[in-house]
C-alpha positions in Angstrom: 33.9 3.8 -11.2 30.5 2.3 -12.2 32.1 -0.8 -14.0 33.9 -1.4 -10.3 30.2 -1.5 -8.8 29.1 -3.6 -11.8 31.9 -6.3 -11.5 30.7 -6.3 -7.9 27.6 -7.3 -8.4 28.5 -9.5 -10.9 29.8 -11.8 -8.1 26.3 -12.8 -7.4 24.3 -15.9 -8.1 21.3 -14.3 -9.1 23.0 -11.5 -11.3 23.8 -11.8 -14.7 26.4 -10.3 -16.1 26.3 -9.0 -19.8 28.8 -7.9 -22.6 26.5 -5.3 -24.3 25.9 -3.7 -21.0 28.9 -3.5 -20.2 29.7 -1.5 -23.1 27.2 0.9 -22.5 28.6 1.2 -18.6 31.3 3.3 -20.8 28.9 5.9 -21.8 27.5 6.5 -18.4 30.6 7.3 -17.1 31.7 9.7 -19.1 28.6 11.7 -18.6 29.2 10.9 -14.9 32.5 12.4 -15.4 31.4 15.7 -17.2 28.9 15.9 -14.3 31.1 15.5 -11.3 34.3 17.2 -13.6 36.6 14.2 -13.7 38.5 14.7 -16.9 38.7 11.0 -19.0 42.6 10.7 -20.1 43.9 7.8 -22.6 46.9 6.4 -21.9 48.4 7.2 -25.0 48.6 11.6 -26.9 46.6 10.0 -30.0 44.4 8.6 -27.8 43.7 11.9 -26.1 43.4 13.8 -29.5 40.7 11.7 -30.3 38.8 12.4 -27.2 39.2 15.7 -27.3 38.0 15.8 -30.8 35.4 13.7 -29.7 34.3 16.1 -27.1 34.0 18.7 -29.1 31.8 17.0 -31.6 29.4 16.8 -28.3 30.0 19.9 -26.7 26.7 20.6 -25.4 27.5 20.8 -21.7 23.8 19.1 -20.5 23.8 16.5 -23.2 22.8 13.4 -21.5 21.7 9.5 -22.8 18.8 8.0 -24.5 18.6 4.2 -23.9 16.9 2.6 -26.0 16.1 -1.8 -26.8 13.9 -4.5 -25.8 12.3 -5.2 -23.1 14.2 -6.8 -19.9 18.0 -5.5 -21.3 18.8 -4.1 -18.4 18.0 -0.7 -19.7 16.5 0.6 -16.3 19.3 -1.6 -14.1 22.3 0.5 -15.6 20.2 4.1 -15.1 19.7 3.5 -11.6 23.1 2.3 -11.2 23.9 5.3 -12.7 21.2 7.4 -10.8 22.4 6.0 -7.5 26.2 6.7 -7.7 25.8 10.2 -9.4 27.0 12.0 -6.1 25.1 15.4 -6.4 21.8 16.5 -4.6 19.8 18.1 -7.6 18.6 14.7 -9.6 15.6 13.0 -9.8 14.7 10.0 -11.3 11.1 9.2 -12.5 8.7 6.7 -14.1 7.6 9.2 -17.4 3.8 8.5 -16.9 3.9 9.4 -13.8 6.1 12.9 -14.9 3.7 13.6 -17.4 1.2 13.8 -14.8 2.8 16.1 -12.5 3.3 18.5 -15.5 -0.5 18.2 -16.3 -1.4 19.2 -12.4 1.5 22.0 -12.6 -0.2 23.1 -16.0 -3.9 23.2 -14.4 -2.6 25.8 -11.6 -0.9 28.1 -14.2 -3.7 28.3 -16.4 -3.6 32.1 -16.7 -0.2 32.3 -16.6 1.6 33.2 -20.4 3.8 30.3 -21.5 3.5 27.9 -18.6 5.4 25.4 -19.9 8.3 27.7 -20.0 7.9 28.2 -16.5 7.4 25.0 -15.3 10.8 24.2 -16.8 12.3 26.5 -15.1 10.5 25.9 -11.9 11.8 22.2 -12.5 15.6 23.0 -13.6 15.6 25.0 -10.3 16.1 21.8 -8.2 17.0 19.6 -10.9 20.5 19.0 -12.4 19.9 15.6 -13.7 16.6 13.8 -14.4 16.1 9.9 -14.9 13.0 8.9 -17.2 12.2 5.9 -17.0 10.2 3.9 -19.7 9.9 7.4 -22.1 7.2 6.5 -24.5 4.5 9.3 -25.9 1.3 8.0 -27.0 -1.2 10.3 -26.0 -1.2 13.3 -28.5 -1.6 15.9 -25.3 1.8 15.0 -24.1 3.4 15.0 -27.5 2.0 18.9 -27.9 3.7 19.7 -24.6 6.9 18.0 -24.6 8.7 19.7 -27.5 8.5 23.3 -24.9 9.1 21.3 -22.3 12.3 19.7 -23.2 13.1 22.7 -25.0 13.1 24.4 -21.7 14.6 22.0 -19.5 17.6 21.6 -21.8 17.3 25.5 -22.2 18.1 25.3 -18.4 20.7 23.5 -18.4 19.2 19.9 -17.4 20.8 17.0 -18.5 18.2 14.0 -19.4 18.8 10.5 -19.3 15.9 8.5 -21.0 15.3 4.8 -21.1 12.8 3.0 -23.5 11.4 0.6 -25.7 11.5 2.9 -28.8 14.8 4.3 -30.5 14.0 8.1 -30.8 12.8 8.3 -34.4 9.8 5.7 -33.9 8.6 7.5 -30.8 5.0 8.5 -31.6 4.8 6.4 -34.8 1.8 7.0 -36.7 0.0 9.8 -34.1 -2.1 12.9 -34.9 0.2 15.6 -35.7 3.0 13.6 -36.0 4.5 16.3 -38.1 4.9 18.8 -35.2 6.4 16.1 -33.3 9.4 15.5 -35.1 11.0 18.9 -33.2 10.5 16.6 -29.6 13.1 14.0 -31.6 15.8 16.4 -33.0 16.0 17.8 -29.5 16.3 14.4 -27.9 19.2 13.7 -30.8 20.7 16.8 -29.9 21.1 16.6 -26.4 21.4 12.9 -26.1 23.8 10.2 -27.2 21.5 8.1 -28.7 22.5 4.0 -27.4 20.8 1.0 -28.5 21.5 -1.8 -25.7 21.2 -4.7 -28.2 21.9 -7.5 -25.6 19.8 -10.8 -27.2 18.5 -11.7 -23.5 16.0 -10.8 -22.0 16.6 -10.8 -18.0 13.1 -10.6 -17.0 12.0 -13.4 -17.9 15.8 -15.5 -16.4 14.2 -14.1 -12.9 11.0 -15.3 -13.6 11.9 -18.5 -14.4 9.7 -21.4 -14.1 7.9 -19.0 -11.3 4.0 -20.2 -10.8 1.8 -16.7 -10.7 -1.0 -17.8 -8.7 -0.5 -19.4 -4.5 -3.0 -21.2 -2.6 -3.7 -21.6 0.1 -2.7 -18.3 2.4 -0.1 -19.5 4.8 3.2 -18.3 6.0 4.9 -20.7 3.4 3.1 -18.7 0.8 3.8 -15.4 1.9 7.4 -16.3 2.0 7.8 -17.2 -1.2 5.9 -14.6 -2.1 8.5 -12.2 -0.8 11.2 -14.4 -2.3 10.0 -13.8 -5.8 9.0 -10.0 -5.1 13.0 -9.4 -4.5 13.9 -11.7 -7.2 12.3 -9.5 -10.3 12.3 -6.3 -8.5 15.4 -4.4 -10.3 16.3 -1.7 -8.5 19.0 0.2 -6.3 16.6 -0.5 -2.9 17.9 -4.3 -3.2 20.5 -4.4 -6.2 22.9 -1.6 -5.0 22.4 -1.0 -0.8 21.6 -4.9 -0.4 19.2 -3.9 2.0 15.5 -5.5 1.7 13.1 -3.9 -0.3 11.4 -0.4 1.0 8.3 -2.1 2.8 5.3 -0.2 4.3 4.8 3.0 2.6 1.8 4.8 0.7 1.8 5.5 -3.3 -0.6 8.4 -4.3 -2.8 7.5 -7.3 -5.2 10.1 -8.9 -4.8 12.1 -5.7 -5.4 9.5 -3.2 -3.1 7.3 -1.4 -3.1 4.0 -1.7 -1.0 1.7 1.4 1.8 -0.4 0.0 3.4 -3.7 1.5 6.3 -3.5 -0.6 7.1 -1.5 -3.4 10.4 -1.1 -5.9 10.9 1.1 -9.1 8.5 -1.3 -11.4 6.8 -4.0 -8.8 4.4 -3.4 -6.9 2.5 -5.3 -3.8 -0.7 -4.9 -2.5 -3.3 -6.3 0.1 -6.6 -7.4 -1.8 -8.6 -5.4 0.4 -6.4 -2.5 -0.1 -6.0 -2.7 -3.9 -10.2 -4.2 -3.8 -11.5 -2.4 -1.2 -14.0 1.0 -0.6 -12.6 3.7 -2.4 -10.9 2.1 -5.4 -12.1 2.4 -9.0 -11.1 1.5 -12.2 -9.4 4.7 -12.8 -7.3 3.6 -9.9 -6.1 0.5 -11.9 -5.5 2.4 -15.3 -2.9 4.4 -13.5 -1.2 1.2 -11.7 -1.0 -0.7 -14.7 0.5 2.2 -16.8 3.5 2.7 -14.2 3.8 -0.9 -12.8 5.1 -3.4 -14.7 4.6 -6.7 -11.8 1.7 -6.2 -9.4 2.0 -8.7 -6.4 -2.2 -8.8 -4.7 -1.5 -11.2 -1.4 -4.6 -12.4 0.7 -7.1 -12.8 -1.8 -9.7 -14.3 -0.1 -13.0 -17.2 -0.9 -15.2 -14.4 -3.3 -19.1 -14.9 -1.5 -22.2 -12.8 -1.9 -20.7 -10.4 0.9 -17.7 -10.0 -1.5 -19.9 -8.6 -4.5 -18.3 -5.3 -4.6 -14.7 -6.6 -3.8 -15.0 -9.0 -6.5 -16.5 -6.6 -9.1 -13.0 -4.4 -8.1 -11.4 -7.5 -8.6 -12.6 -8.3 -11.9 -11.8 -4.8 -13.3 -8.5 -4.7 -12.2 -7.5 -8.1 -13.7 -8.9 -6.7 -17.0 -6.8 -3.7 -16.7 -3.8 -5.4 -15.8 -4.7 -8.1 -18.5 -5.3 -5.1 -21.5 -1.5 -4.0 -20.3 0.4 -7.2 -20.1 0.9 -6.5 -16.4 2.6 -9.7 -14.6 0.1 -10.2 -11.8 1.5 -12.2 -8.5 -1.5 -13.5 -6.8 -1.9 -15.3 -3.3 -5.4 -16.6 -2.7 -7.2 -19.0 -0.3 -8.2 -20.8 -2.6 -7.5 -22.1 -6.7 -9.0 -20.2 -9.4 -11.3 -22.0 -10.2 -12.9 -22.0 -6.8 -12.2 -18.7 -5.8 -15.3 -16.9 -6.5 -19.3 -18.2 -6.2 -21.7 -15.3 -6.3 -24.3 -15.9 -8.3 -24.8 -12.0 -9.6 -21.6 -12.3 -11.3 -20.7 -15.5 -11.9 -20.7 -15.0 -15.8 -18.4 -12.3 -15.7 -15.7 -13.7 -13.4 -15.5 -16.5 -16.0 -13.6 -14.4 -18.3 -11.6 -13.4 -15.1 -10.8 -17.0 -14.6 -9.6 -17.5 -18.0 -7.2 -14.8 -18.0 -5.6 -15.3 -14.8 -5.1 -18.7 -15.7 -4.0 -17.4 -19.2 -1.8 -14.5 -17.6 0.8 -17.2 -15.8 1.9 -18.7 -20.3 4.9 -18.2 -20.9 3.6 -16.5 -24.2 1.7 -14.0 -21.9 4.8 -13.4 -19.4 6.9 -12.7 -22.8 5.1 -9.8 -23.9 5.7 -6.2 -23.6 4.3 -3.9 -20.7 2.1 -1.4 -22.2 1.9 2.1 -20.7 
């Protein structure tokens, strides 16, 4: 039961427990039971008349959950919970930029192919029983053209969908070209999803946060401790939450193609090297992608900027200003304070503004506010 494994962690000091999801634990497992076949039974015939009459009002075998509140609920915690216990091979569970992506690269191979989309659905709901989406928000007017076939398809197929986001489903895409068209995307996420709003009043982000300070100096092992500490503390995630085993460490992430090394990494936080993330081969593009997907970005070993940093630092500043333009919380350990962390004369006037916002970036108004994908 995934209350059992709920009340479990409940037990810990640094989880907090919370009425509103509880109530929504309810609703993941009865589509865990539909998936699996348990049958739900009330201890009482009424009881059982309602729920069959209930089921019948749903009775679209794939229809899965659209979560839906603010930011830090808890609303990503109960799908992988939920993502984690599901015992069946076919699921996968995604961050929806990143999806969206994929689809893109599938849709430039199949270019002379007749209704691709269709196709890739199907290619999809081939090893795919149940698929996660995490943080499902449509902004770009290139997705919102694509996903009404695609879902379409994919429900077509038999796939059921769990979403999580921000948005509830009839604000999704508010105010975008050809919003008109998109209004067949939301009746088809209303259809084939039980629409929940997680209304919990806290948000738990910022409880792990804390009175956490952003920015370390000087590199030591000290540092880099508590840097860890704090990594696992706002990473929320089955890799730490539900096999209490330390966060997956030493891997690669593949970013416009390329692979980027990774020191440690969990479903929204992220921690790189600065002369990995800064380094030859790293561009801008590069930290549009990270910041879309990532919501805390951990850059350890930042070192004393000089002139034979100029293109590191340029890097540096770029990123900042994309993590800054999405509200990404940025971890930082350096050798030295901001304000003495970079003197090269060529740029001097543009690491200024760098300056100010990473000294801006560790507010509390700035760690309050939404990530932006």
């Amino acid at each position: 039961m995934l209350i059992d494994e709920y009340k479990a962690l409940s037990s810990r000091n640094d989880f907090f427990a919370d009425f509103e999801q509880q109530k929504t634990i309810n609703s993941f497992q009865e589509l865990y039971n539909r998936l699996v076949g348990t049958n739900s039974k009330s201890n009482s015939i009424l009881g059982n008349i309602g729920l069959n009459l209930f089921q019948k009002q749903k009775n679209i075998k794939n229809r899965g959950i659209y979560l839906y509140g603010g930011v830090g609920r808890g609303k990503t915690f109960l799908m992988d919970m939920f993502h984690k216990e599901l015992p069946i091979k076919k699921k996968k569970r995604i961050h929806f930029h990143r999806f969206m992506n994929e689809i893109h690269e599938k849709l430039n191979k199949k270019k002379n192919i007749v209704n691709p989309i269709s196709v890739i659905a199907k290619e999809i709901s081939s090893y795919t029983n149940v698929l996660c989406f995490d943080e499902f928000i449509v902004n770009d007017i290139a997705d919102a053209m694509i996903l009404g076939e695609l879902l379409k398809g994919l429900f077509a197929n038999n796939v059921t969908i769990i979403f999580t986001s921000n948005t509830e489903p009839k604000k999704l895409y508010a105010n975008g070209l050809q919003r008109d068209k998109f209004e067949y995307v939301i009746n088809l996420i209303e259809r084939y999803s039980e629409v929940i709003n997680l209304k919990s009043g806290k948000d738990y982000r910022l409880l792990k946060f804390g009175n956490l300070n952003t920015y370390h100096y000087p590199n030591n092992e000290q540092t880099d401790l508590n840097m860890q500490h704090y990594f696992s503390s706002i990473s929320p995630d089955w890799f730490n939450w539900f096999t209490r085993k330390p966060i997956f460490e030493g891997t690669t992430i593949s970013i416009n193609n390329r692979d980027i090394n990774v020191r440690f990494i969990s479903s929204n936080t992220i921690w790189f090297k600065f002369n990995t993330i800064c380094g030859d081969g790293r561009s801008q593009n590069d930290y549009i992608e990270i910041s879309k997907i990532y919501e805390n970005v951990f850059v350890s070993d930042v070192p004393k900027m000089t002139d034979s940093h100029i293109d590191e630092s340029r890097r540096f500043i770029n990123m900042i200003d994309e993590f800054y333009d999405r509200n990404v919380k940025v971890i930082i350990s350096a050798e030295t304070s901001i304000d003495d962390i970079c003197f090269i004369k060529k740029i001097n006037a543009d690491f200024e503004r760098t300056k100010s916002r990473l000294n801006e970036m560790q507010s509390n108004e700035y760690m309050e506010k939404e990530h932006k994908q």
